[in-house]
ZADO-1210 file (C-alpha; in nm, 4 decimals, padded with zeros to 6 digits):
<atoms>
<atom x="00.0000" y="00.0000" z="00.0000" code="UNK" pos="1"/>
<atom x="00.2827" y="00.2358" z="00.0796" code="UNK" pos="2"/>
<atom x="00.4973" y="00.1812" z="-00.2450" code="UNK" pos="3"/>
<atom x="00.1843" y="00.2150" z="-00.4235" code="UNK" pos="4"/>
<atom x="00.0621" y="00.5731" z="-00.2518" code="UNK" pos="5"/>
<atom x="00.4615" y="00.6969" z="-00.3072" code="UNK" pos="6"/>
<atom x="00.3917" y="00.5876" z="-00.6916" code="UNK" pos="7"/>
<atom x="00.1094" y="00.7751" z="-00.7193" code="UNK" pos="8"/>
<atom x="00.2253" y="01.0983" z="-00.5980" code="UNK" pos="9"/>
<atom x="00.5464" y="01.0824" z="-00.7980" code="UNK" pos="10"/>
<atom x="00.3243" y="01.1515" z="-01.0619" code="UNK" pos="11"/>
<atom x="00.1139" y="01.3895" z="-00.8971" code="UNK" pos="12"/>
<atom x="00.2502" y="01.7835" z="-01.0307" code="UNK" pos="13"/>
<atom x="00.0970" y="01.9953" z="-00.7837" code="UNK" pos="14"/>
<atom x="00.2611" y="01.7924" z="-00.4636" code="UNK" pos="15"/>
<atom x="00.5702" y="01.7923" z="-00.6791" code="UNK" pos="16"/>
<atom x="00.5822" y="02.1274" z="-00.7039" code="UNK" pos="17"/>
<atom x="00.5681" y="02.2132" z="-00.3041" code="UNK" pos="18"/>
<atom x="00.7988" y="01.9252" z="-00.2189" code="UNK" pos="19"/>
<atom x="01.0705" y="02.0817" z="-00.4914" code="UNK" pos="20"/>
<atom x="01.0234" y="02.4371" z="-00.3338" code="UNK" pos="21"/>
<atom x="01.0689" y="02.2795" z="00.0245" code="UNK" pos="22"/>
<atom x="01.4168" y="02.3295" z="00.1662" code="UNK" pos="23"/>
<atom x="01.4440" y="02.0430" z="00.4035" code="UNK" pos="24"/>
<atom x="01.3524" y="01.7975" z="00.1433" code="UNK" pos="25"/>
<atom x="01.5696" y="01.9600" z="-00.1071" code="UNK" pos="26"/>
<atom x="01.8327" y="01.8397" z="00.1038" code="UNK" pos="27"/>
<atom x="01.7348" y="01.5025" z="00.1437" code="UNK" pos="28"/>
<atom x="01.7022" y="01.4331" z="-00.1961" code="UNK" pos="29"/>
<atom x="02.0708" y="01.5019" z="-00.1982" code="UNK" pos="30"/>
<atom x="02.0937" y="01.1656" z="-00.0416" code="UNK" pos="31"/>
<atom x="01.9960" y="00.9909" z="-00.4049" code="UNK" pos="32"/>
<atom x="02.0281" y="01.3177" z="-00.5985" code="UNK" pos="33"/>
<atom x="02.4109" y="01.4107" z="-00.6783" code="UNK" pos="34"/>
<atom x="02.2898" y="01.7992" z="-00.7309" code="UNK" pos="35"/>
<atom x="02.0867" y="02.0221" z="-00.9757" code="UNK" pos="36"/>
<atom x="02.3409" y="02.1200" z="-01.1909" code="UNK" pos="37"/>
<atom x="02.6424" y="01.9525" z="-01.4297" code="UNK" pos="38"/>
<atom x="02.9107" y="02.0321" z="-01.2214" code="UNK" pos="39"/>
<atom x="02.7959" y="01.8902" z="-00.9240" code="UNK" pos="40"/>
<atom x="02.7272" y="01.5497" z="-01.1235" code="UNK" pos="41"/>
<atom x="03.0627" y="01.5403" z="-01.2631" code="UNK" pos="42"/>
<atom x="03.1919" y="01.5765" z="-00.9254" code="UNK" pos="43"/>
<atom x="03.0374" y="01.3024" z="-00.7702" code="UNK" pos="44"/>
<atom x="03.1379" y="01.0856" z="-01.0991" code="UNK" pos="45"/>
<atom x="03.4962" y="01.1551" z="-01.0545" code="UNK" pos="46"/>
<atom x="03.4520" y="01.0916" z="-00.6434" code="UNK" pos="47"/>
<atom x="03.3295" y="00.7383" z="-00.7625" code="UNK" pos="48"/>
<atom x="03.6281" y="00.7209" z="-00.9879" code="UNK" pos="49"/>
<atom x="03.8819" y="00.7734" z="-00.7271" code="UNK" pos="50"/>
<atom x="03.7719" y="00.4689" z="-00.5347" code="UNK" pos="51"/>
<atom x="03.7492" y="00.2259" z="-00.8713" code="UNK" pos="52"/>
<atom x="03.4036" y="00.3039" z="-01.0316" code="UNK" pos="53"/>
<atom x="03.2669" y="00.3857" z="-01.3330" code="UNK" pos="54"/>
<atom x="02.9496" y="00.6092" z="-01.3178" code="UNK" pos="55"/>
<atom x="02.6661" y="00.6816" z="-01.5706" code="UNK" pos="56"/>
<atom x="02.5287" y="01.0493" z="-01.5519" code="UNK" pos="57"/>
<atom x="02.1604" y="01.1057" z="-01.5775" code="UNK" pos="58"/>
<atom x="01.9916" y="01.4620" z="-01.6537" code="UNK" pos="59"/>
<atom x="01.6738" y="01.4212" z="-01.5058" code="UNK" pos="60"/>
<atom x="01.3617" y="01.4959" z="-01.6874" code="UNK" pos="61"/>
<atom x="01.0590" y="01.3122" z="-01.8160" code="UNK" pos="62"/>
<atom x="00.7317" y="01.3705" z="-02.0089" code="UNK" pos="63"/>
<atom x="00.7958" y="01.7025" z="-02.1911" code="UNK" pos="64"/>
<atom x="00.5166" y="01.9268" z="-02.3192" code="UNK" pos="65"/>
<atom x="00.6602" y="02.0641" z="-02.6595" code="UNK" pos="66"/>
<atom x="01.0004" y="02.0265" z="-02.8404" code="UNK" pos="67"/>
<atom x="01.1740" y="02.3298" z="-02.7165" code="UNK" pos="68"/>
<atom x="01.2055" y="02.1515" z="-02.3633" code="UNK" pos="69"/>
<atom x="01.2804" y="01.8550" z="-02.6106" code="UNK" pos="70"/>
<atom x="01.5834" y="02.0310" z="-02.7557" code="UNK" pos="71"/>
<atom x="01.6917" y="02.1946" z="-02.4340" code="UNK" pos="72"/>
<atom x="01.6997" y="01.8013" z="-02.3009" code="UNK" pos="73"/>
<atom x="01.9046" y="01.6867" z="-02.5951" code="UNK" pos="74"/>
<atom x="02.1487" y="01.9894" z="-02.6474" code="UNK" pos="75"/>
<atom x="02.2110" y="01.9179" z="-02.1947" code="UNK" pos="76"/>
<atom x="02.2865" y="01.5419" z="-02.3280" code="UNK" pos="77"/>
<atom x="02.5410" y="01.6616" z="-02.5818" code="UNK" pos="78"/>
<atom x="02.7037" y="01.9006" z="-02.3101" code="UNK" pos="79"/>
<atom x="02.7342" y="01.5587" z="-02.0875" code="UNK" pos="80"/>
<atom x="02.9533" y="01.4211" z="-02.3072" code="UNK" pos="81"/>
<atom x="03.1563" y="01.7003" z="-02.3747" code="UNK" pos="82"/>
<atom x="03.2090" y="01.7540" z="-02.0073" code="UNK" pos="83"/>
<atom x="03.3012" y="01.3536" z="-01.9518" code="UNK" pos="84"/>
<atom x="03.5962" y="01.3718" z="-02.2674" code="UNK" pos="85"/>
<atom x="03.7036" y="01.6874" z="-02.0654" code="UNK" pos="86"/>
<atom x="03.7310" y="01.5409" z="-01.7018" code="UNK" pos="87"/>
<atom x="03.8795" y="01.2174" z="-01.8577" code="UNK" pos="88"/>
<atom x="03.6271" y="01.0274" z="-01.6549" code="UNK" pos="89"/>
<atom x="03.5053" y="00.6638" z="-01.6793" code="UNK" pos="90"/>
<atom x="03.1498" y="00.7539" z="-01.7531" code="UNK" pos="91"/>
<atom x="02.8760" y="00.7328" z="-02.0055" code="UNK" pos="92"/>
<atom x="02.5221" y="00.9120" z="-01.9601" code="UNK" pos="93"/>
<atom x="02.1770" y="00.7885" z="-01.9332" code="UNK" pos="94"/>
<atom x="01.8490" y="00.9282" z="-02.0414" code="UNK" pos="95"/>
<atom x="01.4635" y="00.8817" z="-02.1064" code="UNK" pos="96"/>
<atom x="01.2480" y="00.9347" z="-02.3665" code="UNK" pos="97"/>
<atom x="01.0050" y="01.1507" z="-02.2642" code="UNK" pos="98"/>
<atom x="01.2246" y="01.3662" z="-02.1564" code="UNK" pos="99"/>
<atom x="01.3383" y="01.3796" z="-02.5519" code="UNK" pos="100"/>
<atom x="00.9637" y="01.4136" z="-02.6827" code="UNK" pos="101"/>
<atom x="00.8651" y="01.0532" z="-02.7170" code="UNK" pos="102"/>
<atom x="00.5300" y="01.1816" z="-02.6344" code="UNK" pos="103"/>
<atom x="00.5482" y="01.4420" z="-02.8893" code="UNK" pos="104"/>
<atom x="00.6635" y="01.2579" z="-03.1960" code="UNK" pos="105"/>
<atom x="00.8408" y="00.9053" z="-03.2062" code="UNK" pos="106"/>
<atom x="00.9982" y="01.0457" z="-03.5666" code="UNK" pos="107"/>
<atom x="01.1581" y="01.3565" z="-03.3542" code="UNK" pos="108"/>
<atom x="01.2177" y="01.1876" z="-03.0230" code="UNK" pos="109"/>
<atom x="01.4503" y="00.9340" z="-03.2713" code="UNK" pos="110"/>
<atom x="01.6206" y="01.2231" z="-03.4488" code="UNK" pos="111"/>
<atom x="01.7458" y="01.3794" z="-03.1170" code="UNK" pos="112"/>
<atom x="01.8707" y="01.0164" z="-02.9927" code="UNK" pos="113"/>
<atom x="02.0734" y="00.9688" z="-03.3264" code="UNK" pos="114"/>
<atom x="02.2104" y="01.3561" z="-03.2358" code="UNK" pos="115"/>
<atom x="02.3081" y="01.2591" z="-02.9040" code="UNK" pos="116"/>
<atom x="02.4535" y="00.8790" z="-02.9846" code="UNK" pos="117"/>
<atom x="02.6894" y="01.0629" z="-03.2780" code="UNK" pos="118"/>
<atom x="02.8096" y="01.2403" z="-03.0220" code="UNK" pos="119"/>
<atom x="02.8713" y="00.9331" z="-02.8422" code="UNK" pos="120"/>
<atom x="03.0201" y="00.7328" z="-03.0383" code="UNK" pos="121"/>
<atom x="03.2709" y="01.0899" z="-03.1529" code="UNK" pos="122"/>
<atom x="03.4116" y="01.0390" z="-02.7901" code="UNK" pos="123"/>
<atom x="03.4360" y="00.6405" z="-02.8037" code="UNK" pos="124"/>
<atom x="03.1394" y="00.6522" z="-02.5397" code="UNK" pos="125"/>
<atom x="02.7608" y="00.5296" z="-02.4986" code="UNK" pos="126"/>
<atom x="02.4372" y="00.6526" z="-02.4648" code="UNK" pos="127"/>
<atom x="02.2300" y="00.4128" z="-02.2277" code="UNK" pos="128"/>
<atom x="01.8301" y="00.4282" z="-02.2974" code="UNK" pos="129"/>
<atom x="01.6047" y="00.4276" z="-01.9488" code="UNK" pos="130"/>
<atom x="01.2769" y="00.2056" z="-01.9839" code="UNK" pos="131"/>
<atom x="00.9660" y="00.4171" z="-01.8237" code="UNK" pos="132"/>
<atom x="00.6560" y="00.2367" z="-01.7237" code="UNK" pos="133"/>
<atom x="00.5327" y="-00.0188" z="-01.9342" code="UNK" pos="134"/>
<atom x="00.3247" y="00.1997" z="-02.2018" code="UNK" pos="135"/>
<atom x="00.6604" y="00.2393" z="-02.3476" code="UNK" pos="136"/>
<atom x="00.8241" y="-00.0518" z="-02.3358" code="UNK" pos="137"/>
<atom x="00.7275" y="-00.1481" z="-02.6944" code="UNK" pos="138"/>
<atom x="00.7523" y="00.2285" z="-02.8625" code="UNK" pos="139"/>
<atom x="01.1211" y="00.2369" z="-02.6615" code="UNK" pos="140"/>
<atom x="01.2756" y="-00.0996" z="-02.7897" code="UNK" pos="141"/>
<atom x="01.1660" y="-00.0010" z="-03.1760" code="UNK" pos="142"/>
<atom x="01.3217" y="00.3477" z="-03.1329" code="UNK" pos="143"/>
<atom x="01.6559" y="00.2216" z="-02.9913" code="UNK" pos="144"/>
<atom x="01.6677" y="-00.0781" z="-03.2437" code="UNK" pos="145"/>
<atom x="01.5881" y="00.1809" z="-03.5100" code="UNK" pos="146"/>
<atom x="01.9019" y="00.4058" z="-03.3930" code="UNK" pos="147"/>
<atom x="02.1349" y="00.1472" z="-03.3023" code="UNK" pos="148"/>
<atom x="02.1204" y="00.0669" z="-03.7011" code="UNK" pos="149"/>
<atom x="02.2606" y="00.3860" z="-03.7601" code="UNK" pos="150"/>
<atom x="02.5170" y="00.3839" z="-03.5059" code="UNK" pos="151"/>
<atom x="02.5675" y="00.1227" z="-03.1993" code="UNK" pos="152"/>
<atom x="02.6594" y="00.3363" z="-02.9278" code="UNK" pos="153"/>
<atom x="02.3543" y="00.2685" z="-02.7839" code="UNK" pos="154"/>
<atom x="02.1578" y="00.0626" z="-02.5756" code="UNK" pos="155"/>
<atom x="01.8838" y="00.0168" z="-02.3097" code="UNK" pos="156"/>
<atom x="01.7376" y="-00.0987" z="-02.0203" code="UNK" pos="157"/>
<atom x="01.5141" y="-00.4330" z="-01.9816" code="UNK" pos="158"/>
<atom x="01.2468" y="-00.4931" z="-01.6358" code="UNK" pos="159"/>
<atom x="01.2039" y="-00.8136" z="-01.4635" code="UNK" pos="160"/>
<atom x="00.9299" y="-00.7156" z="-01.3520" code="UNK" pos="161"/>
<atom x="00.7164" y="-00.7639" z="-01.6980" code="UNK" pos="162"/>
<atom x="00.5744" y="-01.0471" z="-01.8249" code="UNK" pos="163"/>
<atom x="00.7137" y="-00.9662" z="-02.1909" code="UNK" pos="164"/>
<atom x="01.0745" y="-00.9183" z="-02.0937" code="UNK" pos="165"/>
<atom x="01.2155" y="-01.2486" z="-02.2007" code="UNK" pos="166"/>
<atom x="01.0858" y="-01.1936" z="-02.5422" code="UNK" pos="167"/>
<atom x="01.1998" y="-00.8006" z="-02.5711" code="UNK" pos="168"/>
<atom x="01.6018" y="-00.9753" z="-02.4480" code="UNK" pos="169"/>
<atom x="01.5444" y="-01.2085" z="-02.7363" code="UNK" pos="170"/>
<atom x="01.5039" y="-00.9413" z="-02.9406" code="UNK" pos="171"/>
<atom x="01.7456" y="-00.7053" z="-02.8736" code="UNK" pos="172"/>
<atom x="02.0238" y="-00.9612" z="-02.8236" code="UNK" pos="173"/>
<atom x="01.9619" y="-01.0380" z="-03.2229" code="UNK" pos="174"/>
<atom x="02.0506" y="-00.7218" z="-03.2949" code="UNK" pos="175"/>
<atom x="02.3126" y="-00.7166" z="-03.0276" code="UNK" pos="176"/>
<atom x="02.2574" y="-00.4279" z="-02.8252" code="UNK" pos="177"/>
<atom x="02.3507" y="-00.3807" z="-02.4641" code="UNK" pos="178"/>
<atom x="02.1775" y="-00.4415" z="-02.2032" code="UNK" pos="179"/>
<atom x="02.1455" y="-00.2966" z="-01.8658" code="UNK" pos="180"/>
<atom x="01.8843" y="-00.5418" z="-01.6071" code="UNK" pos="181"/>
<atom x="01.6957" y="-00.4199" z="-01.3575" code="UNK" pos="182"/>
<atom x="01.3984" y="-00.5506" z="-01.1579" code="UNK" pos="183"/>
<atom x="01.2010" y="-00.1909" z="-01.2600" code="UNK" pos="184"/>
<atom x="01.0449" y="00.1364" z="-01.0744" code="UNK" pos="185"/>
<atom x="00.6699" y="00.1740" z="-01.1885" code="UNK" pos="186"/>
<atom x="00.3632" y="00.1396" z="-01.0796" code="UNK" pos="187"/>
<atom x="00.2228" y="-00.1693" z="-01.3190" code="UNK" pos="188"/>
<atom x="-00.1266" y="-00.3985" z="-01.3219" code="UNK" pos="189"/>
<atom x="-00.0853" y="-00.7517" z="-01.2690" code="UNK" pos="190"/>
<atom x="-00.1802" y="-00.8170" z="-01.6232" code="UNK" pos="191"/>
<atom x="00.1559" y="-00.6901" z="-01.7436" code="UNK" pos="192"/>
<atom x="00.4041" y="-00.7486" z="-01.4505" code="UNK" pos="193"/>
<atom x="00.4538" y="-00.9962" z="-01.2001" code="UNK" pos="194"/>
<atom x="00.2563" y="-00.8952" z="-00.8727" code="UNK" pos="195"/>
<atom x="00.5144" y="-01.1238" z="-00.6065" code="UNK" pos="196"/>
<atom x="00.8737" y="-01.0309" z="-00.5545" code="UNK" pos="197"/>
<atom x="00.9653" y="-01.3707" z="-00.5570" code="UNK" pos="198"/>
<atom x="00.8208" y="-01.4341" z="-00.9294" code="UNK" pos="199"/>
<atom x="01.0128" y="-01.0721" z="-01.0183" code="UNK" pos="200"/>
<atom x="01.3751" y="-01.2042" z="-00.8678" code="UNK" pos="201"/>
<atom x="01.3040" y="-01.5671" z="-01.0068" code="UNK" pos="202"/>
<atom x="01.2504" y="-01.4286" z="-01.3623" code="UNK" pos="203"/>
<atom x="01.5475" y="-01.1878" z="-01.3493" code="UNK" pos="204"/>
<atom x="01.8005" y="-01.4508" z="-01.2228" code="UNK" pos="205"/>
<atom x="01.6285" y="-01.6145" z="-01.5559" code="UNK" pos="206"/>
<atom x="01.7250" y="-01.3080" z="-01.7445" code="UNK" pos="207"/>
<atom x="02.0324" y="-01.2566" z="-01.5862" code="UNK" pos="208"/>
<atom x="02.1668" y="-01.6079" z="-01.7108" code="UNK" pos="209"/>
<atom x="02.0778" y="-01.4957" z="-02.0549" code="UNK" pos="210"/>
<atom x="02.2323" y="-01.2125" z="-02.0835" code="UNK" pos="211"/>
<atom x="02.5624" y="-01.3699" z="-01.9398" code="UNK" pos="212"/>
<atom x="02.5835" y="-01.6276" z="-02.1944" code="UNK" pos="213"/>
<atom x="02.4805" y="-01.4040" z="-02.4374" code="UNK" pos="214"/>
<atom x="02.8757" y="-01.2918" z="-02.5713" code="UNK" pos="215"/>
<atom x="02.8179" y="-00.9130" z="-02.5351" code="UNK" pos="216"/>
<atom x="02.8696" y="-00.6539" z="-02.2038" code="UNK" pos="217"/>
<atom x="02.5758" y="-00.6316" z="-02.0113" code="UNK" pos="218"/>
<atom x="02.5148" y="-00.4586" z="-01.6969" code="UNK" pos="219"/>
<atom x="02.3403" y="-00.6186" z="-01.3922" code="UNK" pos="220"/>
<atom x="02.1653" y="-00.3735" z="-01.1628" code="UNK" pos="221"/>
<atom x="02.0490" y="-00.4538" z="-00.8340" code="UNK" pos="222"/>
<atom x="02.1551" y="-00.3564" z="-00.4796" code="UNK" pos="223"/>
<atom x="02.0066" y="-00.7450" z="-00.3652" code="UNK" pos="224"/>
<atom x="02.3000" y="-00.9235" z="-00.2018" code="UNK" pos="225"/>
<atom x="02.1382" y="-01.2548" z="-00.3109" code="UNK" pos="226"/>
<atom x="02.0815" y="-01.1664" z="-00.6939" code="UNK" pos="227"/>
<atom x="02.4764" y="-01.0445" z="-00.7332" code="UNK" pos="228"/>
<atom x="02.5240" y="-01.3938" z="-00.5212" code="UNK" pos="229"/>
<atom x="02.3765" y="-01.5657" z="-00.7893" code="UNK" pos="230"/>
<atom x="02.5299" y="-01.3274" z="-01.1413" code="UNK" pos="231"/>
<atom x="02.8242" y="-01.4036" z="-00.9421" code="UNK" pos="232"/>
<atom x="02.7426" y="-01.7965" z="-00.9208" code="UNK" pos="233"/>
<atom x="02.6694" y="-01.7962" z="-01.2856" code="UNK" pos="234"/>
<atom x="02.9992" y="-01.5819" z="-01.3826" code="UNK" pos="235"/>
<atom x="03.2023" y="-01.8474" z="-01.2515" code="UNK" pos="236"/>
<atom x="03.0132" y="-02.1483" z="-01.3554" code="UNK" pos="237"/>
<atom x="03.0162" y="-02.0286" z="-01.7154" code="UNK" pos="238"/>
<atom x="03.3324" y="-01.9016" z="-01.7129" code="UNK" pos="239"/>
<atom x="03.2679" y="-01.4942" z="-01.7683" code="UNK" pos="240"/>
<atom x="03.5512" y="-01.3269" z="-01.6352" code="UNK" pos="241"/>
<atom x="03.4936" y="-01.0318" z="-01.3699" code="UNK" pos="242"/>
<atom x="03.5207" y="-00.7892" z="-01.7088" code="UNK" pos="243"/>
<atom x="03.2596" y="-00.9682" z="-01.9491" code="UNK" pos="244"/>
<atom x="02.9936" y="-00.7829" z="-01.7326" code="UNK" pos="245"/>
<atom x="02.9251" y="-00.4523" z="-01.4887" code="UNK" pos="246"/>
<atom x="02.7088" y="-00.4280" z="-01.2113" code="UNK" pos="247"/>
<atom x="02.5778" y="-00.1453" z="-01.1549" code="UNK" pos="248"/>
<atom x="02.4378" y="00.0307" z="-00.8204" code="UNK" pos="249"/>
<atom x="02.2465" y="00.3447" z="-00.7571" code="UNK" pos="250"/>
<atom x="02.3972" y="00.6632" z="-00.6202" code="UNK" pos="251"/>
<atom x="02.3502" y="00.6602" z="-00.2547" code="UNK" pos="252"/>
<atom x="02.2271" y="00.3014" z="-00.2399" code="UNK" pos="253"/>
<atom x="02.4374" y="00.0711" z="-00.0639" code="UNK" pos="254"/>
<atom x="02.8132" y="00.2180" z="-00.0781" code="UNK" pos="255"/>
<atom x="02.9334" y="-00.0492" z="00.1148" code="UNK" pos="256"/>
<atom x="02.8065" y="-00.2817" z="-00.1028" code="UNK" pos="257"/>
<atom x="02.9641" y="-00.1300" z="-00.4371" code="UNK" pos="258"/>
<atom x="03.2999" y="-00.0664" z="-00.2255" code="UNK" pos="259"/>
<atom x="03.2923" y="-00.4641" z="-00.1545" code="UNK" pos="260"/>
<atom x="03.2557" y="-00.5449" z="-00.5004" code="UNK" pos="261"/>
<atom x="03.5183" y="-00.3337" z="-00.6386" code="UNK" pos="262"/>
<atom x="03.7526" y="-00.4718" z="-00.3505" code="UNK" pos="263"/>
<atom x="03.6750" y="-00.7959" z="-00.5092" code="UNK" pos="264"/>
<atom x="03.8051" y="-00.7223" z="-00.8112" code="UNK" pos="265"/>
<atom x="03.4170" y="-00.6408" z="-01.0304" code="UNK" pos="266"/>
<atom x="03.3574" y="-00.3609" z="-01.2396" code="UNK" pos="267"/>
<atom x="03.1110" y="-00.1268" z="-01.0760" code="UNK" pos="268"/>
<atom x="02.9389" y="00.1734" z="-01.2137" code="UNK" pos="269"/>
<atom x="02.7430" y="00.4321" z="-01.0027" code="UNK" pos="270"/>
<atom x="02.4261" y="00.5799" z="-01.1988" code="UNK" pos="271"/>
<atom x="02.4527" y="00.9432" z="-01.1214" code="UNK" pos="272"/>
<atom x="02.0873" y="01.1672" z="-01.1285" code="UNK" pos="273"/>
<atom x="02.1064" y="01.5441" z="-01.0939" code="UNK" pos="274"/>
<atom x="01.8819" y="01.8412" z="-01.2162" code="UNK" pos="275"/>
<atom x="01.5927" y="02.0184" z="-01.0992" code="UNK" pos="276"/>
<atom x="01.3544" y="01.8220" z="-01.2271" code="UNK" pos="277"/>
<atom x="01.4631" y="01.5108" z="-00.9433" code="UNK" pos="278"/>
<atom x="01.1009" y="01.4974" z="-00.7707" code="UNK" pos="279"/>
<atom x="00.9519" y="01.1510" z="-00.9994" code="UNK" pos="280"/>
<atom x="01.3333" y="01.0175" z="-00.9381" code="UNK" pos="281"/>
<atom x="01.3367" y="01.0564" z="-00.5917" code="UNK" pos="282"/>
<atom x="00.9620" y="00.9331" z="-00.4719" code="UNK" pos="283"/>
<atom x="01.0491" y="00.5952" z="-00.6941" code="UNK" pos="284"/>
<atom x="01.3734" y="00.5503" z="-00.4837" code="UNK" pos="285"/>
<atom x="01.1386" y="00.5805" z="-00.1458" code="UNK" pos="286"/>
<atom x="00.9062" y="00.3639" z="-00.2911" code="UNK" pos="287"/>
<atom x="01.1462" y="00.1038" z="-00.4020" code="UNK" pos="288"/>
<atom x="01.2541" y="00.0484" z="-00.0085" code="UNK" pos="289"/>
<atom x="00.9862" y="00.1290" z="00.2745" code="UNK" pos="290"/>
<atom x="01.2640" y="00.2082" z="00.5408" code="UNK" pos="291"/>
<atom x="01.3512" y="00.4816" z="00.3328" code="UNK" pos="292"/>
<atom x="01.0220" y="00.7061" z="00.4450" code="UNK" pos="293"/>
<atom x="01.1461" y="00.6667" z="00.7860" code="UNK" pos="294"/>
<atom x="01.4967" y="00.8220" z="00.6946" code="UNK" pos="295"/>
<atom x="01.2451" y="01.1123" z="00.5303" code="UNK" pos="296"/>
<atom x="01.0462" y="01.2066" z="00.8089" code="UNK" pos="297"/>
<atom x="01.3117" y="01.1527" z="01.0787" code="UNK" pos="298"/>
<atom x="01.5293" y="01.4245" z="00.8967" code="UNK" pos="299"/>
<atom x="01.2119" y="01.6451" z="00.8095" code="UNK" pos="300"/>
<atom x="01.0939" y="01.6278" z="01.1959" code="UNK" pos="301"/>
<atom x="01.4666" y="01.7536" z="01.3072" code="UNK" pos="302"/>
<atom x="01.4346" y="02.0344" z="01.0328" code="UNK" pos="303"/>
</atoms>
């Protein structure tokens, strides 16, 4: 009941809106929020590449209105990269798209990807998609399938959670793009995703195993010490070395965890949000772990 009320209101504007212009929770968003602007972003990537990780930066944004915000989203994406060849950091970026105009136009939503992935691949680098809820998951995998046979230097993001998800791997692993795995964020009827966490873990150990014995670099996302048990398991079994594959960990989410698995010798990359628009981002992160309200409202009652 909780998750699903903190779902709900990430998408609810008006109680965005106050909790953005609120100072206390300002700063506690900094705890999965790098900053609101570039710099701050590219600071935290180059703290996570001091102790060993990689990081993928995220400009967050979602749902735009008209092209304009559109453009300003893609021309942001382009200034990414730019700043990552500059700082010499172990990064690649990450974005959605809505934020791009996927609502507005699926022809112009693909012709700002291909302007952003050129720019990519012109610094040797990568452009990760982000899957939204599952309205998109279709439009999204025919959009990155349609730019990745322009240029590869990009790839996207596959759910556990959904039903469909061993099909859309089969599909994209055809065409060999990379894959990042995660159990997903969304709000989603039982018709299209698996109600029980246990059905949502089983099936993305299932995926997992795929990808691994797929032959191309996937990352595995979780922060569940039994699921990177088990992609570690696998690794060894099959005989993937510790660089055939990333994991990869949210920012603020279980440091000692990513510290552990660097120490051990796996590649580890931190996915970095920052911007103003960081209210969606941050309910989903409170609704993917109850305990997390408590941090909320112990800070906001001190405040």
């Amino acid at each position: 009941m909780l998750r699903s009320t903190l779902l709900m209101l990430s998408e609810n504007k008006k109680f965005g809106s106050w909790v953005i212009s609120n100072g206390t929770t300002r700063r506690m968003a900094r705890r999965f929020v790098a900053g609101e602007t570039l710099e701050e972003a590219i600071a935290a990537a180059r703290r996570c590449h001091e102790v060993g990780m990689m990081a993928s930066l995220d400009y967050l944004g979602e749902n735009v209105a008209n092209t304009s915000d559109a453009q300003r989203s893609r021309d942001a994406y382009l200034e990414i990269f730019e700043a990552i060849a500059q700082e010499k950091l172990q990064a690649n970026v990450s974005c959605k798209l809505t934020q791009l105009g996927l609502d507005i136009n699926s022809e112009f939503c693909a012709g700002l990807v291909l302007s952003i992935v050129e720019r990519a691949a012109n610094f040797d680098n990568f452009l990760r998609i982000d899957m939204e809820g599952s309205a998109y998951t279709q439009r999204t995998i025919d959009l990155v399938k349609r730019v990745r046979a322009r240029n590869p230097a990009v790839g996207t993001v596959i759910q556990s959670y959904l039903y469909r998800s061993e099909k859309d791997v089969a599909d994209l692993l055809a065409c060999g793009c990379r894959i990042r795995l995660c159990k997903g964020a969304y709000k989603e009827p039982e018709d299209v995703a698996f109600p029980r966490k246990a059905d949502v873990d089983a099936n993305y150990v299932r995926l997992m195993k795929i990808l691994l014995s797929s032959g191309f670099y996937h990352a595995i996302a979780t922060h569940d010490p039994q699921l990177i048990a088990a992609t570690i398991r696998h690794a060894a079994e099959k005989g993937n070395s510790k660089d055939d594959f990333e994991f990869q960990m949210l920012y603020g989410v279980r440091t000692d965890l990513q510290r552990r698995l660097v120490k051990d010798g796996y590649r580890v990359r931190i996915y970095i949000p920052f911007g103003n628009d960081w209210f969606p981002y941050f309910m989903r992160r409170l609704a993917e772990r109850p305990a997390n309200v408590g941090f909320l409202l112990r800070n906001f009652l001190r405040s």
